[in-house]
C-alpha positions as CSV (number, residue, x, y, z in Angstrom):
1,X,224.3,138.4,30.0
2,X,225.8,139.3,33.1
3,X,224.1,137.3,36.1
4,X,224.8,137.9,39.8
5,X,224.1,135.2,42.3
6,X,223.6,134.7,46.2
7,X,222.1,131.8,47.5
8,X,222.4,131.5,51.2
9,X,220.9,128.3,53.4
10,X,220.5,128.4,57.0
11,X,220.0,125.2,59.0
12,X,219.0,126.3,62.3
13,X,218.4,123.3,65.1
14,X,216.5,122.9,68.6
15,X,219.3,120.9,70.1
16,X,223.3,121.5,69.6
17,X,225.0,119.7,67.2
18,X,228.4,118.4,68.4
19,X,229.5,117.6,65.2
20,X,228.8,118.1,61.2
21,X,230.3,117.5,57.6
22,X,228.8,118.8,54.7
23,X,229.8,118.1,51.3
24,X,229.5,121.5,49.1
25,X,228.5,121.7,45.4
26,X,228.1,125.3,45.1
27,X,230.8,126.3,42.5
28,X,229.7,126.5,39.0
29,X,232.0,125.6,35.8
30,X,233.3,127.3,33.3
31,X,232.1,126.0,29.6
32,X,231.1,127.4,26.6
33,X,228.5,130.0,27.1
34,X,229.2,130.4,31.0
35,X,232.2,131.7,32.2
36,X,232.6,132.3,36.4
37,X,234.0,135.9,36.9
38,X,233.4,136.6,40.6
39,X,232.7,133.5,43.0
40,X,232.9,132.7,46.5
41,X,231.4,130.0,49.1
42,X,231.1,131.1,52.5
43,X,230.8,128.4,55.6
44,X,232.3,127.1,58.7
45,X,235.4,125.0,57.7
46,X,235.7,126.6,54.3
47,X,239.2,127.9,54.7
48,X,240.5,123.9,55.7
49,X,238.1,122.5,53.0
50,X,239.3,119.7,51.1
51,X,238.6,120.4,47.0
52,X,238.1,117.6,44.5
53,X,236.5,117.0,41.5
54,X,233.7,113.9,42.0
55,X,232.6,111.2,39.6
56,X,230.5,113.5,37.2
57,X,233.1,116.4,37.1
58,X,231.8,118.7,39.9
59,X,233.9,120.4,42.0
60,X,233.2,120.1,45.4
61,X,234.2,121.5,49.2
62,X,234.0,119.1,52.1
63,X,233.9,120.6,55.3
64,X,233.9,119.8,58.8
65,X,232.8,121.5,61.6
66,X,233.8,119.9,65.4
67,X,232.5,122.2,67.7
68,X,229.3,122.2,69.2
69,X,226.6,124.8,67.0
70,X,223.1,124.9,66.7
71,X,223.1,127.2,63.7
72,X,225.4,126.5,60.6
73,X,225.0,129.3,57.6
74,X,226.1,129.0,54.2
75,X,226.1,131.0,51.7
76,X,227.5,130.8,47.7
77,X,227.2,134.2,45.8
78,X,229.4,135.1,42.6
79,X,229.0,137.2,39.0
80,X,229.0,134.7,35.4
81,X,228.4,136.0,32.4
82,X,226.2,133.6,29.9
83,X,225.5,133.1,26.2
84,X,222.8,131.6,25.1
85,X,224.3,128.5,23.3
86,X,220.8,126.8,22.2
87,X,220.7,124.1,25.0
88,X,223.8,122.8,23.8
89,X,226.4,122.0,26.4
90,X,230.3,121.8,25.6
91,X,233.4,122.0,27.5
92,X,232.5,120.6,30.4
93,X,234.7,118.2,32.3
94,X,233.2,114.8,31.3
95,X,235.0,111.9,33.5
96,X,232.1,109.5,33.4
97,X,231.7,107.5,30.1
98,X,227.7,108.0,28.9
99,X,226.9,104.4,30.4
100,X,226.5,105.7,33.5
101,X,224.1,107.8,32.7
102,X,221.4,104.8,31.6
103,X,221.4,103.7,35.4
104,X,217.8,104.3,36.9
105,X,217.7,105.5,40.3
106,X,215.2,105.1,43.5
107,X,214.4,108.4,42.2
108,X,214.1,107.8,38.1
109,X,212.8,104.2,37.9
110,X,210.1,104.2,35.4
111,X,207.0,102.2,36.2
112,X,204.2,101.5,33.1
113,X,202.9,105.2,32.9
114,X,206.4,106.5,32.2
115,X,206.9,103.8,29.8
116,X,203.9,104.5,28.1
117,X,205.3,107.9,28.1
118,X,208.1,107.5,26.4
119,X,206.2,105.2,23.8
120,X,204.8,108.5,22.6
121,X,208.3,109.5,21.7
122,X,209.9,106.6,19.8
123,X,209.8,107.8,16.0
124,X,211.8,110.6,14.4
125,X,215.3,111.7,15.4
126,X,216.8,111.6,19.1
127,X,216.1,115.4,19.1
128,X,212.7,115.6,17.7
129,X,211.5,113.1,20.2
130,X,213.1,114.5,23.2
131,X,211.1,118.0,22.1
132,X,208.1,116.1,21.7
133,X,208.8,114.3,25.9
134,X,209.5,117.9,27.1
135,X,206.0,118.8,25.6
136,X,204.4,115.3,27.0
137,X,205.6,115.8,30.7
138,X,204.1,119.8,30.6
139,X,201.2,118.6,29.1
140,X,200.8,115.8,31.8
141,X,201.7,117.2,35.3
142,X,201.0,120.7,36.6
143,X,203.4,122.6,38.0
144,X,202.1,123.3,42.2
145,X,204.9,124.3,44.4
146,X,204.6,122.0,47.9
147,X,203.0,119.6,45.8
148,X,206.0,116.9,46.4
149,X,209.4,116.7,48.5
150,X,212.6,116.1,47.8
151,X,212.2,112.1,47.7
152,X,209.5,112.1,45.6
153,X,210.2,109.9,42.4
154,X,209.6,109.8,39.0
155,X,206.6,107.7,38.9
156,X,205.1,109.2,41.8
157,X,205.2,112.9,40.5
158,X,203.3,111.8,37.1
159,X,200.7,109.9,39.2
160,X,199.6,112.7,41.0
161,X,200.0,114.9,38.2
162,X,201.5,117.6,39.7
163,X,205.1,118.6,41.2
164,X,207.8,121.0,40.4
165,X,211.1,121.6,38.5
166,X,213.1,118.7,40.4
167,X,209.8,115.9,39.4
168,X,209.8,117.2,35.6
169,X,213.7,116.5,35.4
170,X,213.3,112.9,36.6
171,X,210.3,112.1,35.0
172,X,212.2,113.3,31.7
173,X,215.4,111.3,32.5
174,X,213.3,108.2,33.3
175,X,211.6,108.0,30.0
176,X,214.9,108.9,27.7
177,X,217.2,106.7,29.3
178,X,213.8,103.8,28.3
179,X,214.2,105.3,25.0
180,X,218.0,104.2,25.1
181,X,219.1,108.4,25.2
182,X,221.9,108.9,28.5
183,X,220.2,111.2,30.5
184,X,221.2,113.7,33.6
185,X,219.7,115.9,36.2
186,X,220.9,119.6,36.5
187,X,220.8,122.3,39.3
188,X,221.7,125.7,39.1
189,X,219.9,129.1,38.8
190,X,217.2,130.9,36.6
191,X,216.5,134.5,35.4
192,X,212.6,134.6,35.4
193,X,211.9,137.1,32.6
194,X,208.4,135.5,32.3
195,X,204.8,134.3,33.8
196,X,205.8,130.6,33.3
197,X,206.4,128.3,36.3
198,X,210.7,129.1,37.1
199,X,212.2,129.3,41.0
200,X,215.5,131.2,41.3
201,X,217.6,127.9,42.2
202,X,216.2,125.7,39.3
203,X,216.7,122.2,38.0
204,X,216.3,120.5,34.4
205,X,217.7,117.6,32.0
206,X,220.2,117.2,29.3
207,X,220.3,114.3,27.2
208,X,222.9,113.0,25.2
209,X,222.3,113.8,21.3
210,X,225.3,112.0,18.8
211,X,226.3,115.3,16.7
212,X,225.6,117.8,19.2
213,X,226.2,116.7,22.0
214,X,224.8,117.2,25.9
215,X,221.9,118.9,25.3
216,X,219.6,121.0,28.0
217,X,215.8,120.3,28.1
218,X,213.7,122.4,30.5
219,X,210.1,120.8,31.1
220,X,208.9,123.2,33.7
221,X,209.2,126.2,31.3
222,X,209.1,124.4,28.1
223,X,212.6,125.9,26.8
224,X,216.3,124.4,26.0
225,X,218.7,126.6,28.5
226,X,219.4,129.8,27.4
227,X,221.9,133.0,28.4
228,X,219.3,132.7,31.8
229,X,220.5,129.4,33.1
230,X,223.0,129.4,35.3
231,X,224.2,125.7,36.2
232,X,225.6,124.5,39.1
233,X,225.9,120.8,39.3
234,X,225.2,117.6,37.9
235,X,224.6,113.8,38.5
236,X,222.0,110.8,38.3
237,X,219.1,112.6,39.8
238,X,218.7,115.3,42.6
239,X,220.3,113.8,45.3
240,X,223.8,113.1,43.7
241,X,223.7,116.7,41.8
242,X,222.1,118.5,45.3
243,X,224.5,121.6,46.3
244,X,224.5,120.5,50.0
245,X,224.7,117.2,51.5
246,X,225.9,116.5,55.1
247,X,225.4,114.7,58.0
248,X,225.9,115.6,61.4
249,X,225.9,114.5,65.4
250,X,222.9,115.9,67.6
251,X,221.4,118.7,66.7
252,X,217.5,117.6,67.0
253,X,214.8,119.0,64.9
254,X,216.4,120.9,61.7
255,X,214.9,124.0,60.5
256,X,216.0,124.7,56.8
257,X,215.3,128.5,54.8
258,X,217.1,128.6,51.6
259,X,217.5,132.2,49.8
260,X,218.3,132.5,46.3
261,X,218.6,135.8,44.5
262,X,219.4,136.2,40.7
263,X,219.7,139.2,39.1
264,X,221.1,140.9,35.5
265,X,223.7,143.0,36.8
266,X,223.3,145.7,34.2
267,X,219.6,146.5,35.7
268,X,221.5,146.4,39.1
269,X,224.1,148.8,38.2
270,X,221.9,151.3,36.6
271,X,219.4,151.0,39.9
Protein backbone atom coordinates (compact mmCIF):
# COMPACT_ATOMS: atom_id res chain seq x y z
CA UNK A 1 0.00 0.00 0.00
CA UNK A 2 1.13 3.24 -0.89
CA UNK A 3 0.70 5.88 2.04
CA UNK A 4 1.38 9.65 1.81
CA UNK A 5 2.10 11.63 4.82
CA UNK A 6 2.14 15.42 6.11
CA UNK A 7 2.25 16.11 9.48
CA UNK A 8 2.87 19.78 10.28
CA UNK A 9 3.19 21.32 14.07
CA UNK A 10 2.96 24.92 14.74
CA UNK A 11 4.09 26.31 18.09
CA UNK A 12 2.96 29.78 18.01
CA UNK A 13 3.96 31.99 21.41
CA UNK A 14 2.73 35.38 23.15
CA UNK A 15 6.18 36.52 23.90
CA UNK A 16 9.49 36.21 21.50
CA UNK A 17 11.62 33.53 21.92
CA UNK A 18 15.35 34.45 21.72
CA UNK A 19 16.43 31.24 21.45
CA UNK A 20 15.27 27.38 20.63
CA UNK A 21 16.68 23.68 19.96
CA UNK A 22 14.57 21.04 19.06
CA UNK A 23 15.50 17.62 18.66
CA UNK A 24 13.52 15.99 15.50
CA UNK A 25 12.24 12.39 15.17
CA UNK A 26 10.31 12.66 12.22
CA UNK A 27 12.04 10.31 9.70
CA UNK A 28 10.76 6.89 9.42
CA UNK A 29 13.00 3.66 8.70
CA UNK A 30 13.19 1.49 6.24
CA UNK A 31 12.46 -2.38 7.35
CA UNK A 32 10.71 -5.11 6.13
CA UNK A 33 7.31 -4.28 5.12
CA UNK A 34 7.94 -0.34 5.00
CA UNK A 35 10.25 1.14 2.74
CA UNK A 36 10.55 5.34 2.64
CA UNK A 37 10.30 6.46 -1.09
CA UNK A 38 9.67 10.25 -0.81
CA UNK A 39 10.60 12.03 2.52
CA UNK A 40 11.37 15.38 3.75
CA UNK A 41 11.46 17.52 7.13
CA UNK A 42 10.88 20.98 6.84
CA UNK A 43 12.10 23.61 9.84
CA UNK A 44 14.21 26.48 10.83
CA UNK A 45 17.88 25.11 11.11
CA UNK A 46 17.16 22.08 9.01
CA UNK A 47 19.71 22.71 6.39
CA UNK A 48 22.71 22.99 9.45
CA UNK A 49 21.05 20.05 11.38
CA UNK A 50 23.18 17.74 12.95
CA UNK A 51 22.04 13.77 12.05
CA UNK A 52 22.65 10.86 14.29
CA UNK A 53 21.22 7.84 15.13
CA UNK A 54 20.15 7.75 19.14
CA UNK A 55 20.25 4.88 21.68
CA UNK A 56 17.13 2.93 20.20
CA UNK A 57 18.11 3.31 16.47
CA UNK A 58 16.15 6.48 15.55
CA UNK A 59 17.41 8.90 13.38
CA UNK A 60 17.21 12.15 14.43
CA UNK A 61 17.76 16.18 13.42
CA UNK A 62 18.79 18.61 16.05
CA UNK A 63 18.35 22.03 15.26
CA UNK A 64 18.90 25.31 16.52
CA UNK A 65 17.35 28.38 15.96
CA UNK A 66 19.26 31.85 17.49
CA UNK A 67 17.25 34.52 16.39
CA UNK A 68 14.47 35.99 18.09
CA UNK A 69 10.73 34.22 16.70
CA UNK A 70 7.61 33.90 18.11
CA UNK A 71 6.31 31.38 15.63
CA UNK A 72 8.50 28.18 14.74
CA UNK A 73 6.63 25.73 11.96
CA UNK A 74 7.53 22.26 11.27
CA UNK A 75 6.47 20.18 9.07
CA UNK A 76 7.53 16.25 8.00
CA UNK A 77 5.62 14.90 4.85
CA UNK A 78 6.93 11.92 2.54
CA UNK A 79 5.37 8.75 0.39
CA UNK A 80 6.18 4.75 1.98
CA UNK A 81 4.89 2.00 0.68
CA UNK A 82 3.81 -0.87 3.40
CA UNK A 83 3.15 -4.58 3.63
CA UNK A 84 1.32 -5.99 5.98
CA UNK A 85 3.95 -8.24 7.72
CA UNK A 86 1.45 -9.62 10.62
CA UNK A 87 2.81 -7.30 13.48
CA UNK A 88 6.02 -8.76 13.00
CA UNK A 89 8.90 -6.28 12.98
CA UNK A 90 12.47 -7.03 11.22
CA UNK A 91 15.25 -5.17 9.97
CA UNK A 92 15.32 -2.59 12.05
CA UNK A 93 18.47 -1.11 13.49
CA UNK A 94 18.54 -2.65 17.00
CA UNK A 95 21.61 -0.97 19.02
CA UNK A 96 20.04 -1.51 22.42
CA UNK A 97 20.35 -5.02 23.89
CA UNK A 98 16.44 -6.14 25.05
CA UNK A 99 17.53 -5.35 28.80
CA UNK A 100 16.77 -2.05 28.35
CA UNK A 101 13.67 -2.49 27.45
CA UNK A 102 12.48 -4.06 31.11
CA UNK A 103 13.22 -0.55 32.74
CA UNK A 104 9.90 1.03 34.04
CA UNK A 105 9.46 4.56 33.50
CA UNK A 106 7.74 7.66 35.52
CA UNK A 107 5.42 6.92 32.79
CA UNK A 108 5.08 2.75 32.85
CA UNK A 109 5.57 1.94 36.49
CA UNK A 110 2.95 -0.54 37.36
CA UNK A 111 1.18 -0.11 40.63
CA UNK A 112 -1.33 -3.30 42.00
CA UNK A 113 -4.12 -2.86 39.37
CA UNK A 114 -1.61 -3.29 36.52
CA UNK A 115 -0.16 -6.09 38.32
CA UNK A 116 -3.30 -7.71 38.74
CA UNK A 117 -3.52 -7.12 35.12
CA UNK A 118 -0.90 -8.84 33.96
CA UNK A 119 -1.82 -11.81 36.40
CA UNK A 120 -4.65 -12.48 33.96
CA UNK A 121 -2.04 -13.15 31.39
CA UNK A 122 0.58 -15.52 32.87
CA UNK A 123 -0.30 -19.04 31.31
CA UNK A 124 0.09 -20.12 27.72
CA UNK A 125 2.83 -18.99 25.34
CA UNK A 126 4.42 -15.29 25.28
CA UNK A 127 2.17 -14.70 22.30
CA UNK A 128 -1.03 -15.99 23.44
CA UNK A 129 -0.83 -13.97 26.53
CA UNK A 130 0.23 -10.74 25.09
CA UNK A 131 -3.23 -11.30 22.75
CA UNK A 132 -5.10 -11.98 25.67
CA UNK A 133 -3.39 -8.15 27.60
CA UNK A 134 -4.27 -6.34 24.26
CA UNK A 135 -7.89 -7.73 24.87
CA UNK A 136 -7.71 -6.99 28.83
CA UNK A 137 -6.62 -3.24 28.45
CA UNK A 138 -9.66 -2.67 25.58
CA UNK A 139 -11.87 -4.35 27.77
CA UNK A 140 -10.76 -2.19 30.82
CA UNK A 141 -10.41 1.52 29.68
CA UNK A 142 -12.48 3.38 27.11
CA UNK A 143 -11.07 5.10 24.57
CA UNK A 144 -12.23 9.39 25.27
CA UNK A 145 -10.02 11.71 23.37
CA UNK A 146 -9.00 14.75 26.10
CA UNK A 147 -9.51 12.29 28.57
CA UNK A 148 -5.60 12.45 29.72
CA UNK A 149 -2.37 14.55 28.70
CA UNK A 150 0.80 13.69 27.70
CA UNK A 151 2.17 12.94 31.39
CA UNK A 152 -0.42 10.91 32.27
CA UNK A 153 0.95 7.34 33.37
CA UNK A 154 0.24 3.99 33.27
CA UNK A 155 -1.47 3.53 36.39
CA UNK A 156 -3.26 6.65 36.17
CA UNK A 157 -4.97 5.93 32.74
CA UNK A 158 -6.33 2.41 34.01
CA UNK A 159 -7.68 4.16 37.17
CA UNK A 160 -9.81 6.36 35.45
CA UNK A 161 -10.66 3.98 32.98
CA UNK A 162 -10.40 5.89 30.14
CA UNK A 163 -7.55 7.60 27.83
CA UNK A 164 -6.20 7.23 24.34
CA UNK A 165 -3.67 5.53 22.06
CA UNK A 166 -0.48 6.83 24.06
CA UNK A 167 -2.30 5.37 27.79
CA UNK A 168 -3.10 1.84 26.07
CA UNK A 169 0.71 1.56 24.88
CA UNK A 170 1.98 2.13 28.40
CA UNK A 171 -0.41 0.38 30.23
CA UNK A 172 0.49 -2.62 27.83
CA UNK A 173 4.31 -2.12 28.22
CA UNK A 174 3.83 -1.87 32.07
CA UNK A 175 2.19 -5.21 32.51
CA UNK A 176 4.58 -7.25 29.86
CA UNK A 177 7.76 -6.03 31.00
CA UNK A 178 5.90 -7.57 34.94
CA UNK A 179 5.34 -10.53 32.93
CA UNK A 180 9.26 -10.61 32.20
CA UNK A 181 8.41 -9.79 28.01
CA UNK A 182 10.87 -6.48 26.83
CA UNK A 183 8.47 -4.11 25.89
CA UNK A 184 8.46 -0.61 23.69
CA UNK A 185 6.40 2.26 22.84
CA UNK A 186 5.79 3.19 19.11
CA UNK A 187 4.67 6.45 17.24
CA UNK A 188 3.96 6.80 13.79
CA UNK A 189 0.87 7.12 11.53
CA UNK A 190 -2.58 5.22 10.85
CA UNK A 191 -4.82 4.69 7.83
CA UNK A 192 -8.31 4.60 9.51
CA UNK A 193 -10.29 2.35 7.19
CA UNK A 194 -12.73 1.71 10.16
CA UNK A 195 -15.32 2.95 13.08
CA UNK A 196 -12.77 1.86 15.75
CA UNK A 197 -11.02 4.45 17.99
CA UNK A 198 -7.51 5.35 15.50
CA UNK A 199 -5.92 9.23 15.17
CA UNK A 200 -3.81 9.88 12.06
CA UNK A 201 -0.46 10.21 14.17
CA UNK A 202 -0.97 6.97 16.28
CA UNK A 203 1.03 5.09 18.97
CA UNK A 204 1.15 1.33 20.06
CA UNK A 205 3.55 -1.55 21.58
CA UNK A 206 5.66 -4.32 20.40
CA UNK A 207 6.98 -6.83 22.65
CA UNK A 208 9.74 -9.06 22.26
CA UNK A 209 8.52 -12.74 21.24
CA UNK A 210 11.84 -15.43 21.07
CA UNK A 211 11.17 -16.97 17.43
CA UNK A 212 9.51 -14.04 15.88
CA UNK A 213 10.78 -11.57 17.03
CA UNK A 214 9.64 -7.58 17.83
CA UNK A 215 6.16 -7.93 17.51
CA UNK A 216 3.40 -4.90 17.18
CA UNK A 217 0.31 -4.99 19.54
CA UNK A 218 -2.25 -2.24 18.98
CA UNK A 219 -4.79 -1.97 22.09
CA UNK A 220 -6.66 1.00 20.93
CA UNK A 221 -7.91 -0.88 17.79
CA UNK A 222 -7.49 -4.28 18.97
CA UNK A 223 -5.08 -5.33 15.86
CA UNK A 224 -1.19 -6.33 15.35
CA UNK A 225 0.13 -3.50 12.71
CA UNK A 226 -0.72 -4.04 9.38
CA UNK A 227 0.15 -2.46 5.63
CA UNK A 228 -1.78 0.79 7.56
CA UNK A 229 0.79 1.51 10.15
CA UNK A 230 3.23 3.77 9.35
CA UNK A 231 6.03 3.94 12.23
CA UNK A 232 8.03 6.64 13.08
CA UNK A 233 9.93 6.22 16.17
CA UNK A 234 10.66 4.27 19.10
CA UNK A 235 11.81 4.23 22.81
CA UNK A 236 10.84 3.51 26.63
CA UNK A 237 7.58 5.33 26.55
CA UNK A 238 6.16 8.51 24.80
CA UNK A 239 8.54 10.94 25.86
CA UNK A 240 11.80 9.22 24.63
CA UNK A 241 9.96 7.96 21.23
CA UNK A 242 8.01 11.71 20.90
CA UNK A 243 8.83 13.21 17.21
CA UNK A 244 9.62 16.69 18.80
CA UNK A 245 11.35 17.61 21.78
CA UNK A 246 13.01 21.04 22.44
CA UNK A 247 13.60 23.65 24.72
CA UNK A 248 13.83 27.16 24.22
CA UNK A 249 14.60 30.91 25.85
CA UNK A 250 11.49 33.31 26.21
CA UNK A 251 8.78 32.87 24.33
CA UNK A 252 5.90 32.90 27.11
CA UNK A 253 2.65 31.11 26.79
CA UNK A 254 2.97 28.31 23.89
CA UNK A 255 0.21 27.56 21.66
CA UNK A 256 0.56 24.12 19.96
CA UNK A 257 -1.87 22.78 16.67
CA UNK A 258 -0.51 19.58 15.24
CA UNK A 259 -1.86 18.44 11.64
CA UNK A 260 -1.59 15.08 10.48
CA UNK A 261 -2.85 13.85 7.14
CA UNK A 262 -2.64 10.19 5.84
CA UNK A 263 -3.84 9.12 2.85
CA UNK A 264 -3.54 5.85 0.14
CA UNK A 265 -2.14 7.53 -2.71
CA UNK A 266 -3.84 5.42 -5.25
CA UNK A 267 -7.40 7.02 -4.11
CA UNK A 268 -5.39 10.31 -4.33
CA UNK A 269 -4.21 9.90 -7.73
CA UNK A 270 -7.40 8.69 -9.16
CA UNK A 271 -9.34 11.89 -7.32
Amino acid sequence: MLLSVRHTTIYRYESLARYAIESLRLTPPTFDGQQVLEWKVSAPGIDTAARFRDGYGNLVHLTALRQDHDTIAIEACGIVETEDRIGVARGLAEPAPLRVFLRETPRTGPDEAIRALAAKCRSGCTLDRLHRLMHEIRDNVTYEIGSTHSHTSAAESLADGKGVCQDYAHIFISAARLLGVPARYVNGYFLAGTPDPSDAHHAWAEAWVEGLGWVGFDPANLICPTERYIRLATGLDAATAAPIRGNRRGGENERLDVVVEVQQQEAQQQQ
